[in-house]
Every structure is written in structure tokens, then in C-alpha cells.
KEKOL-44504 format. One line per 4 residues: number of its first residue (from 1); for each residue x, y, z of C-alpha. Coordinates in steps of 0.25 Angstrom, whole numbers, plus 2048, in hexadecimal, padded with zeros to 3 digits. Example, Ala and Ser with C-alpha at 12.3 -4.5 7.8 and 13.67 -1.06 7.14 Angstrom:
BEGIN
1	831,7EE,81F ~ 837,7FC,81D
! end
This chain:
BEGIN
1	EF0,53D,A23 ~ EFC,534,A1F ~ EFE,52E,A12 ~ EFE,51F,A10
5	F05,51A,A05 ~ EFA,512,9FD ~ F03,50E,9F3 ~ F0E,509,9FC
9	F03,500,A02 ~ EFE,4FA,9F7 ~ F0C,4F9,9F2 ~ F0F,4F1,9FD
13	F03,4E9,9FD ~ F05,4E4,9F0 ~ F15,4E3,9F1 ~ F14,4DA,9FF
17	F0F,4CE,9F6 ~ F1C,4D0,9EC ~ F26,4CE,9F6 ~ F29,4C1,9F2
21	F25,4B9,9E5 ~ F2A,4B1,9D9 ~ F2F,4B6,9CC ~ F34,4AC,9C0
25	F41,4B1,9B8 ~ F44,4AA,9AB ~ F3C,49E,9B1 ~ F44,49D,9BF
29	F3B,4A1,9CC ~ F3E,4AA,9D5 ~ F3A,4AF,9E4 ~ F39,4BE,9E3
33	F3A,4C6,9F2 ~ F39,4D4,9F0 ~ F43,4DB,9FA ~ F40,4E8,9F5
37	F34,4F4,9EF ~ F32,4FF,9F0 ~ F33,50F,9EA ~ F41,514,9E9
41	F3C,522,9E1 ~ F30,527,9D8 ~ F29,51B,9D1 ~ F34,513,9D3
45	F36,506,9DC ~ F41,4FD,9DE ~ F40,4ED,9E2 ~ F49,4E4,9E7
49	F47,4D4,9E4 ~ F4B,4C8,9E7 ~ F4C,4BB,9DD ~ F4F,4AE,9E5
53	F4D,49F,9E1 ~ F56,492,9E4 ~ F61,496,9DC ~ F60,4A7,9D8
57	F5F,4B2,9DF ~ F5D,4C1,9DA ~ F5D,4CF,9DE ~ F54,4D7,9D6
61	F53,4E9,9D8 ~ F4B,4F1,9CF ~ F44,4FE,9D0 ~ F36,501,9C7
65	F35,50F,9C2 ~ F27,516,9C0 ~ F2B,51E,9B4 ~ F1D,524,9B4
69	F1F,52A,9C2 ~ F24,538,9BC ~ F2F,53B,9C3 ~ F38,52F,9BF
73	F41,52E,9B3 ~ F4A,525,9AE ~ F59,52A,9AB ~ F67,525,9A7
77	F75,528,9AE ~ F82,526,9A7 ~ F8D,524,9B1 ~ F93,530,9B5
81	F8B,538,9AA ~ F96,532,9A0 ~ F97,527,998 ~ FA2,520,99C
85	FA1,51E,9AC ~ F9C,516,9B7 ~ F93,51A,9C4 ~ F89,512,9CD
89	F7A,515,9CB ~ F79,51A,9D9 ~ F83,524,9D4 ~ F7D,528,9C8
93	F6F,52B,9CF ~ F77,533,9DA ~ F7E,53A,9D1 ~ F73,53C,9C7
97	F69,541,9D0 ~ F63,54F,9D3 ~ F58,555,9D9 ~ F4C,552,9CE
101	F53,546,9C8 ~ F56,53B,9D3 ~ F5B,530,9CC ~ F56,526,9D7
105	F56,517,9CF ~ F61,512,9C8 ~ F67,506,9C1 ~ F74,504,9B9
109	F74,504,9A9 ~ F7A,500,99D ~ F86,4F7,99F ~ F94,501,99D
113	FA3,4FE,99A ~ FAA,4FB,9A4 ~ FB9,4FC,99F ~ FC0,505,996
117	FC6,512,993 ~ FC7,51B,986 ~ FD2,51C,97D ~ FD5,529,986
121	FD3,521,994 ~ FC7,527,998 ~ FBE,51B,99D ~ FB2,516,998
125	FAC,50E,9A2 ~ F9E,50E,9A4 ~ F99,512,994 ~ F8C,50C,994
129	F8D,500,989 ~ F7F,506,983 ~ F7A,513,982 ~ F76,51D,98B
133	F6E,528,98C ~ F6C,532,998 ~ F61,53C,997 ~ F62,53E,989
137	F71,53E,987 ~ F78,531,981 ~ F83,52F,988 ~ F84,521,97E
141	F7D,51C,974 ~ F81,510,96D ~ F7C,509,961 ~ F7C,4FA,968
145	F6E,4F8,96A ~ F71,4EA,964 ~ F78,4E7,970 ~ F72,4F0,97B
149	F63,4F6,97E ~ F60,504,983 ~ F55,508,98F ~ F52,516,988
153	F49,51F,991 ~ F44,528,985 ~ F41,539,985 ~ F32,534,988
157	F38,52B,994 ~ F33,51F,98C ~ F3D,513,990 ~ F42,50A,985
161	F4B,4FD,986 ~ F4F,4FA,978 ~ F5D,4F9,970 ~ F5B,506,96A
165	F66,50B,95E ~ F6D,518,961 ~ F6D,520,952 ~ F6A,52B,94B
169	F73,535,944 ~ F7E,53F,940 ~ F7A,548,934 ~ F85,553,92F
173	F80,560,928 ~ F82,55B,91B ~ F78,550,91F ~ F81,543,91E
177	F7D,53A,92B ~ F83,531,933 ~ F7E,526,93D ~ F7F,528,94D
181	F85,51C,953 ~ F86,51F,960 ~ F88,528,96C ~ F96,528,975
185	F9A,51A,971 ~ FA3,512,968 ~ FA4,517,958 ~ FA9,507,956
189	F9A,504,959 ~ F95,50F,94E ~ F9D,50E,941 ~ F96,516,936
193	F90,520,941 ~ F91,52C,94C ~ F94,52A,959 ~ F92,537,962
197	F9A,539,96D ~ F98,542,97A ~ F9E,547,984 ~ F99,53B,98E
201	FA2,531,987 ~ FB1,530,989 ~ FB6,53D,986 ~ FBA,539,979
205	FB5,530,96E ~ FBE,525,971 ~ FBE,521,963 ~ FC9,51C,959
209	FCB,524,94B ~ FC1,51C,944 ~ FB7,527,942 ~ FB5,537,941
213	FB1,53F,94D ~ FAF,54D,950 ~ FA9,558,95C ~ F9C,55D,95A
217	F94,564,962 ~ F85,567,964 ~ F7D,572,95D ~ F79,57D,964
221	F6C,57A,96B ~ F6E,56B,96B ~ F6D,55F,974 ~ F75,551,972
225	F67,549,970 ~ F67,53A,972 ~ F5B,53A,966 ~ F58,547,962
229	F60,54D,956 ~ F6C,558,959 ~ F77,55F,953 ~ F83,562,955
233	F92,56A,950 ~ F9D,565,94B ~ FA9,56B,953 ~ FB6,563,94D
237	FBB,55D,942 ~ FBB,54E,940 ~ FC4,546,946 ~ FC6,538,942
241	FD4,537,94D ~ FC8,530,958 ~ FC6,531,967 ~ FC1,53F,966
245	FC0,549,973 ~ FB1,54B,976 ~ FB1,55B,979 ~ FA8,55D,987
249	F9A,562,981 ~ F9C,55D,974 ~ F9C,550,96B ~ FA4,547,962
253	FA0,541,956 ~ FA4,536,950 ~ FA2,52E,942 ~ FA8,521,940
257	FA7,51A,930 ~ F9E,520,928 ~ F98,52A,933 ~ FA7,530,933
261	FA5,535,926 ~ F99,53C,929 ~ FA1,542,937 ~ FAC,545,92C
265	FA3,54E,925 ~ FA2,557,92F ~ FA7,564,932 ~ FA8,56F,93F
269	F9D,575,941 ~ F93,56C,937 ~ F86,56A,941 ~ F82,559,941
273	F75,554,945 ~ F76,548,94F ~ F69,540,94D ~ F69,536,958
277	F5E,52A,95A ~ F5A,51D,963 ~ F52,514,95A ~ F4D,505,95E
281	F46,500,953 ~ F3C,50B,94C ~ F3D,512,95C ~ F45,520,95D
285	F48,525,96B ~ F4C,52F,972 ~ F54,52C,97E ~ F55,533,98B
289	F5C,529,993 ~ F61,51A,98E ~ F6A,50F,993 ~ F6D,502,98C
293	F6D,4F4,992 ~ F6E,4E5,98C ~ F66,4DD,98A ~ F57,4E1,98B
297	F52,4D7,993 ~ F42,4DA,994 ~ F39,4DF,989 ~ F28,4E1,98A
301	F29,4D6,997 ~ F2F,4CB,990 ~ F3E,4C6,993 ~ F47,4C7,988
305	F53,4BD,985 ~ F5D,4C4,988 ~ F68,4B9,98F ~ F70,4B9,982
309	F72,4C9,980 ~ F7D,4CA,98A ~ F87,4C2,98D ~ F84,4C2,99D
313	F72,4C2,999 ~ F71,4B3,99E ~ F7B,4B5,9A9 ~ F78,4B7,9B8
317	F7D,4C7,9BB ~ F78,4D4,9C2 ~ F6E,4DB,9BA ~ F67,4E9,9B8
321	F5D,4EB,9B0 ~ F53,4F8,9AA ~ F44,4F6,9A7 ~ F36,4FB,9A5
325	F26,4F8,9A2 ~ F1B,4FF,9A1 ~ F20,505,993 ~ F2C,50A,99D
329	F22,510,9A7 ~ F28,505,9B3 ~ F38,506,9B0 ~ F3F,4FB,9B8
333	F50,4FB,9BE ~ F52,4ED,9C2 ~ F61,4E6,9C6 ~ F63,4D7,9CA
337	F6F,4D4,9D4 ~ F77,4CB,9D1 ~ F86,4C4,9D4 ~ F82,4C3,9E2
341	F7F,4B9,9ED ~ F71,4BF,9EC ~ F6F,4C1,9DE ~ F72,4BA,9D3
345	F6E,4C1,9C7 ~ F68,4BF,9B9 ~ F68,4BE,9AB ~ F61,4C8,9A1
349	F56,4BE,9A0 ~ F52,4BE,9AE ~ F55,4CD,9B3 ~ F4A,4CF,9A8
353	F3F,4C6,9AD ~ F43,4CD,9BC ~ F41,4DB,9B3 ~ F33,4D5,9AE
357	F2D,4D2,9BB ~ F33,4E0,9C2 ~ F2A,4E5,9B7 ~ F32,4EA,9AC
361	F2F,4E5,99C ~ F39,4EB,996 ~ F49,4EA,99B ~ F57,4E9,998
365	F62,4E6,99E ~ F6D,4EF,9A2 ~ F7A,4ED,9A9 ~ F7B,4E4,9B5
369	F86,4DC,9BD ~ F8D,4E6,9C6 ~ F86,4F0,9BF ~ F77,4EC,9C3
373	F73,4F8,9CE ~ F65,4FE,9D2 ~ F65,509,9D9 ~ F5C,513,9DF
377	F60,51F,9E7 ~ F58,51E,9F4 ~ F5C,50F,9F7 ~ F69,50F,9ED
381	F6F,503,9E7 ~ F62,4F7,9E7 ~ F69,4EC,9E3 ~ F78,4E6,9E6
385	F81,4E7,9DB ~ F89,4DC,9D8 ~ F97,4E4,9D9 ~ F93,4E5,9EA
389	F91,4F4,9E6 ~ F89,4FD,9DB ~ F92,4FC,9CE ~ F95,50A,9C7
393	F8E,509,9B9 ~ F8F,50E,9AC ~ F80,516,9AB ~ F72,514,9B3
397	F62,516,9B1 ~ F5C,51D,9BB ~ F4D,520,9BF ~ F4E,52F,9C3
401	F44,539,9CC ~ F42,547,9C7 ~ F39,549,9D3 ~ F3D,555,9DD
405	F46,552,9E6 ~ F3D,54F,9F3 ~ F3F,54A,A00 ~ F33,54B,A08
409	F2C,53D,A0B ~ F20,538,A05 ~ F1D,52B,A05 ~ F21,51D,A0E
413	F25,510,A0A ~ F29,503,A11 ~ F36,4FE,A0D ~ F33,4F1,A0F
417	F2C,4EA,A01 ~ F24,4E0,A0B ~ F1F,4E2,A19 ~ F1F,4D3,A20
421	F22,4D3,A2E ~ F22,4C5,A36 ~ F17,4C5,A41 ~ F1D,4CD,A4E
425	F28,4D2,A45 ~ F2C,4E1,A46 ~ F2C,4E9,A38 ~ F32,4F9,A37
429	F30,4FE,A2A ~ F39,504,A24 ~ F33,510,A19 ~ F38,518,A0C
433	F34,528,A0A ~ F30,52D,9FE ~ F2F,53B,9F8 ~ F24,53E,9F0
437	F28,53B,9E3 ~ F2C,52C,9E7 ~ F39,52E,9EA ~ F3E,526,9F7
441	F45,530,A00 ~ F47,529,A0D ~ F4B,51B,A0F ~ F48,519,A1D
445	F3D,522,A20 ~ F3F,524,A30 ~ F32,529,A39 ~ F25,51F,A32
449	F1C,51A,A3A ~ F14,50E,A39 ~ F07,509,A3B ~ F00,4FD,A37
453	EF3,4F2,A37 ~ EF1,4ED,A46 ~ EF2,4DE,A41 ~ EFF,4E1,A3B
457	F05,4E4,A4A ~ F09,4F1,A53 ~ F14,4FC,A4F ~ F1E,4FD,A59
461	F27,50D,A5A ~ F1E,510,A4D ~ F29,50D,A43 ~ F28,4FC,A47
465	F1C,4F1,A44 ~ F1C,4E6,A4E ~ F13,4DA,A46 ~ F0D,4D4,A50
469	F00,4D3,A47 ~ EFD,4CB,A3A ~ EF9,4CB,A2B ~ EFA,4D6,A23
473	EFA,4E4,A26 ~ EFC,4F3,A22 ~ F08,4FA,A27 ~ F0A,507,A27
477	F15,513,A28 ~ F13,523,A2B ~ F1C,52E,A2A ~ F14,53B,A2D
481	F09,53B,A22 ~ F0F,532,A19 ~ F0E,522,A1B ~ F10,514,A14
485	F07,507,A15 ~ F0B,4F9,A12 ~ F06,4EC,A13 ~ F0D,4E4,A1F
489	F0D,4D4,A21 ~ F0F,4CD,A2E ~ F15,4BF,A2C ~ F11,4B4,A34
493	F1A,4AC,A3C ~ F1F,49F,A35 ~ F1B,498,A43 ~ F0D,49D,A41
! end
């Protein structure tokens, strides 16, 4: 007996009245089309729109993640798994990906330098301005929460988008302390505390001799934590001469003003205790994964003020954006074009009302312009970057698939979002595979065979309705045992 998608039906039923309605941003109306819905991989879709009135047009992609559906999480990328350098988010999920780990949605992140070399000549192009943190690792972590705000997907995968303060601190045997300022960034920024730096920065601390720096090491048995307390050995003597060499596998330290006498205090082999935290308000995290962004745009459904954050807010631009409801059960990628003959662009103020009505309550903004790129590895790049091509960028966000690598077909779906077919038009559907996890396989699934209502018309060479009937009707595609249903309309001739 073959298997008729019911939720594919009633999908379609329901979505065939949504093709075209009227939304209002900031007060100005709009003619909504949607050009595109459907899945693109486990609980998650992608839609395409279209905003139009007399004088503004808009191109609108975004994908909706089902972070119940259990084999979906969500994980940052760093650009060449480094902190400085640049990649496209198609290239960071093709290159990130694996069998059990399918890094299938994608959108660009944090804004990056784009400019610059060390005082060595090693380039820093694409640092990430805020912090970030992949699986677990910072990569940066930046006390600027003033200036920018943080998605943090915590250890219990619960999603947060506040500016939270990077802290916490450095205590030395003899129990003086010192406070952390930072992770791979600018001792400038942290006078008075530690900045830590790893083996993903520069290669050296690019630092000037305004503070005290030494090697250490981790302990025996344990792990660089991005909130968890560790320890670790001193292996060098101070050095206050600047731009030390990060040995591979190991770590500079770093105090500047008063911190640099704690760092002065301390001697080869003495064992430090780095205590690190990410507090907003009287909340302590743990991070798993974190990318930073300016301005928060959303927060509980309400539009926030946000034109005079940034300099470009209230100017017309490109823009990407990261979002979730549902307590961060719905998590929502969403990019305006822009600087285009068909798509204007928006200020912050109005890319969050688009985020409030694709769902989301809470959002920030991230970077856009050039940058702005939604991706998704079965169909690729969504939207048209405003360069003419996808932008390489300095990190990304990523819904990612641990299920098993399958590619036996499952399920059918239309492609088409809305079935209308004029009276005595000819329709060939065209259909998307699935495995049974969720994950599209096949875009142009070859071999279904449709049938349908007799008032709807006659299928001609099984693959082709010929709508020579009227009204509504159900239309249906086969392929061996497993079948798809939707909801089909036959327009009347204006002349009728």
C-alpha cells in the first residue's frame, strides 16, 4: 500500500492561501508573494519572499529550525579553523562536514576585520570584532559587551541573545588573583587584567612592551574550558620585551598594569588556576558555541530602537540576521537583499519587524552588506549577494545533522509552494526526495507518477496534468510505495 504524505497535504492546503498577503513594516504596507517553501533537511525549512509596494521592493530568504527534532544542533565555524581568515559559508559547511555531522544551513556571522597585518606581517583579516566561541573553544573573547551582543548556545543547548561580559580569573600559588580580560584580543582593551592567548590567534601576541608575558601550559589531565576552572604551568620566565611567540600546543599569558605584577610574581613550573566566566547580569553560562552581532534588534516580540546604534541602522543596506522563539525551540536564519535593482534593502528597525512576522521574538543583527549569505547544501546559496557572488567571511552559524548518512528515498514533496494551473494549462511537477531523517537528497526526483480528482482534468505520459476541469482538486505523485498529495487550483479564464 503506498504512503501518502498527510502532512504534506495539509501543509499545502493551508500554505496555498498564503501565497500572497499584506504585511506592514514600521507603518508602510506591503504585497507579500511567497516565491518559495519548503524542507531543505530535519525540521528545518527555507522560505523565499517578496515585499513590493509603489516605491520598495524586497527579497527576503530565511530557514526555520525545529531545534526539538533531535537530530539537529546548532554550531559555529571560525574561518579556516583560525582566527584570522576569511571563507564562504558554503565553504565552511563543505568543508566542515562528515558523515554524522552535515552542516546543512548556514549563514554568515559576526562582522571581521577586513584590513591589516601584525607587527610580523602575518595578516589579520577576518578576526571576528566580537567574541567567538566553537564547540567549546574560544577562539576570542572580548570584554565589549557594551558595544556588541552575543548568540550563546549554552552546554544544555539553551540559546541566549544578551551582551554578555567575558571575566573570571587568574589565581597564582601564593593566592594573589588577577582579573581575566580577554581571550586572543588587544591587551590596549584590558588594562589592569589577563589576556590569554592560543594558538588560533597570530602566532605571536602582537603586543608592544607595555606589559608582562610568559608560556604556560596546561596541567596534566586538563582541557582549555571556555567556563569551567583549569590549570595550567608556567614554562618561561617573564618577558616584558612584547610580541611573544605562541609555542604550537601551548599558551601565552599576558598581564598589563597591575595584573603584570601578579604575572611578575610568577615562576617556572608554579601551577595557576585560570577561572574563566560569562555573566549577563546575575546569569552565569557556559558557552558551547557563541557569535557576537550589533545591534539586538528584537527582544520578547517587541521591536526595539535600534537606528541609532550603528552608524549604517537607519540606512538602506543588505542584511543578515539570527533569531529564535519558543524559549529557543524555533531558531530562525533570515537575510534581506539589498543594493540591487530588485532589492532595496532595510534599516535595523525594519529587518526586525520582517524577523517578528517570520516568527522569531528574540533577534540580533549580524553582519550584512556583501556579507549577508544564506545557505543550504542541497540547493546552495538562497539569496544573491550584493558582490554578484557569495562574499568569503570571517565566521558562520550553522544548523548541523548528526543523523546517519542515508540516501534511500522516503518521502515526496512538490517543489512548487502553490499549485494554480489556468483552465486547459498543462502542469509537470516537479518533486524533492527525502531520506528518512528529513534530509532532502534528490532535487529533481525522476520517475513519479501522478494522479489526480477527475474534475481537476486527465494526466497525460503519467508525469503531465492537462487542466481541462475546474475548482479545486487533489493532485497526487507515486514513486513505488511512497507518494505526495497537495491541494491544486484551476484558474478561470479572465474571459470567463
Amino acid at each position: 500500500m503506498r504512503k501518502i504524505s498527510i502532512l504534506a497535504l495539509l501543509a499545502s492546503i493551508a500554505l496555498l492561501g498564503w501565497a500572497s498577503d499584506t504585511w506592514t513594516l514600521r507603518g508602510v504596507e506591503y504585497q507579500v508573494d511567497t516565491l518559495f517553501h519548503n524542507q531543505v533537511g530535519p525540521g528545518t525549512t527555507q522560505t523565499s519572499l517578496w515585499f513590493h509596494n509603489d516605491s520598495c521592493k524586497l527579497r527576503v530568504f530565511y530557514c526555520t529550525i525545529d531545534m526539538t527534532n533531535p537530530w539537529i544542533s546548532l554550531k559555529g565555524v571560525c574561518a579556516t579553523d583560525m582566527l584570522a581568515g576569511k571563507e564562504c559559508v558554503s565553504a565552511m559547511a563543505e568543508r566542515k562536514s562528515k558523515p554524522g555531522q552535515r552542516y546543512f544551513v548556514g549563514i554568515n556571522a559576526d562582522f571581521f576585520n577586513t584590513r591589516g597585518t601584525t607587527g610580523r606581517g602575518v595578516s589579520i583579516v577576518g578576526t571576528t570584532v566580537g567574541s567567538t566561541v566553537v564547540d567549546g573553544e574560544i577562539f576570542r573573547a572580548r570584554n565589549n559587551a557594551s558595544l556588541y551582543k552575543n548568540l550563546i548556545i549554552d552546554k544544555d543547548e539553551k540559546i541566549y541573545i544578551d551582551p554578555f561580559v567575558f571575566g573570571g580569573t587568574l589565581t597564582t600559588p601564593s593566592r594573589q588573583t588577577a582579573t581575566l580580560g580577554g581571550v586572543n584580543t588587544y591587551s590596549s582593551e584590558c588594562n589592569n587584567k589577563i589576556v590569554i592567548y592560543t594558538n588560533r590567534y597570530y602566532g605571536s601576541t602582537d603586543q608592544t612592551n607595555d606589559g608582562t608575558e610568559l608560556v604556560a601550559r596546561l596541567a596534566e589531565g586538563e582541557t582549555f574550558e571556555s567556563a569551567r576552572p583549569y590549570k595550567m604551568i608556567v614554562e618561561s620566565d617573564t618577558c616584558t620585551a612584547g610580541d611573544m611567540t605562541i609555542p604550537e600546543g601551548k599558551f601565552v599569558i599576558r598581564g598589563r598594569g597591575t595584573a603584570a605584577t601578579v604575572v611578575n610574581s610568577l615562576l617556572v613550573g608554579d601551577t595557576i588556576t585560570i577561572s574563566p566566566s560569562w555573566t549577563f547580569g546575575d546569569l552565569s553560562i557556559e558557552p558551547e558555541q557563541v557569535i557576537s552581532g550589533n545591534p539586538k534588534i528584537l527582544a520578547d516580540g517587541v521591536v526595539l530602537d535600534t537606528e541609532g546604534e550603528r552608524r549604517d541602522a537607519c540606512q538602506l543596506h543588505p542584511r543578515s540576521a539570527v533569531g529564535y522563539s519558543d524559549g529557543g525551540n524555533k531558531v530562525y536564519f533570515l537575510v534581506v537583499d539589498g543594493r540591487s535593482t530588485i532589492s532595496d534593502g532595510v534599516r535595523t528597525s525594519v529587518l526586525a519587524d520582517i524577523m517578528r512576522y517570520a516568527g522569531a521574538t528574540d533577534a540580533m543583527n549580524i553582519d550584512g552588506g556583501g556579507s549577508s549569505t544564506l545557505y543550504t547544501s542541497a540547493l546552495g546559496v538562497r539569496n544573491k549577494p550584493s558582490d554578484g557572488k557569495e562574499r568569503a567571511d570571517g565566521n558562520g552559524l550553522f544548523a548541523v545533522s548528526s543523523a546517519p548518512d542515508n540516501s534511500a528515498l522516503a518521502e515526496l514533496r512538490f517543489v512548487d509552494f502553490s499549485l494554480v494551473v489556468p483552465k486547459d494549462g498543462i502542469y509537470t511537477p516537479h518533486f524533492y526526495g527525502y531520506n528518512k531523517y528529513g534530509m532532502l537528497i534528490d532535487d529533481d526526483v525522476q520517475g513519479v507518477e501522478l494522479s489526480c480528482s477527475e474534475s481537476l482534468g486527465t494526466i497525460c505520459d503519467k508525469c503531465t496534468l492537462v487542466a481541462t476541469g475546474s475548482g479545486t482538486g487533489i493532485l497526487t505523485g507515486t514513486l513505488g510505495d511512497i507518494g505526495v498529495s497537495a491541494t491544486l487550483t484551476i484558474r478561470e479564464s479572465r474571459n470567463h
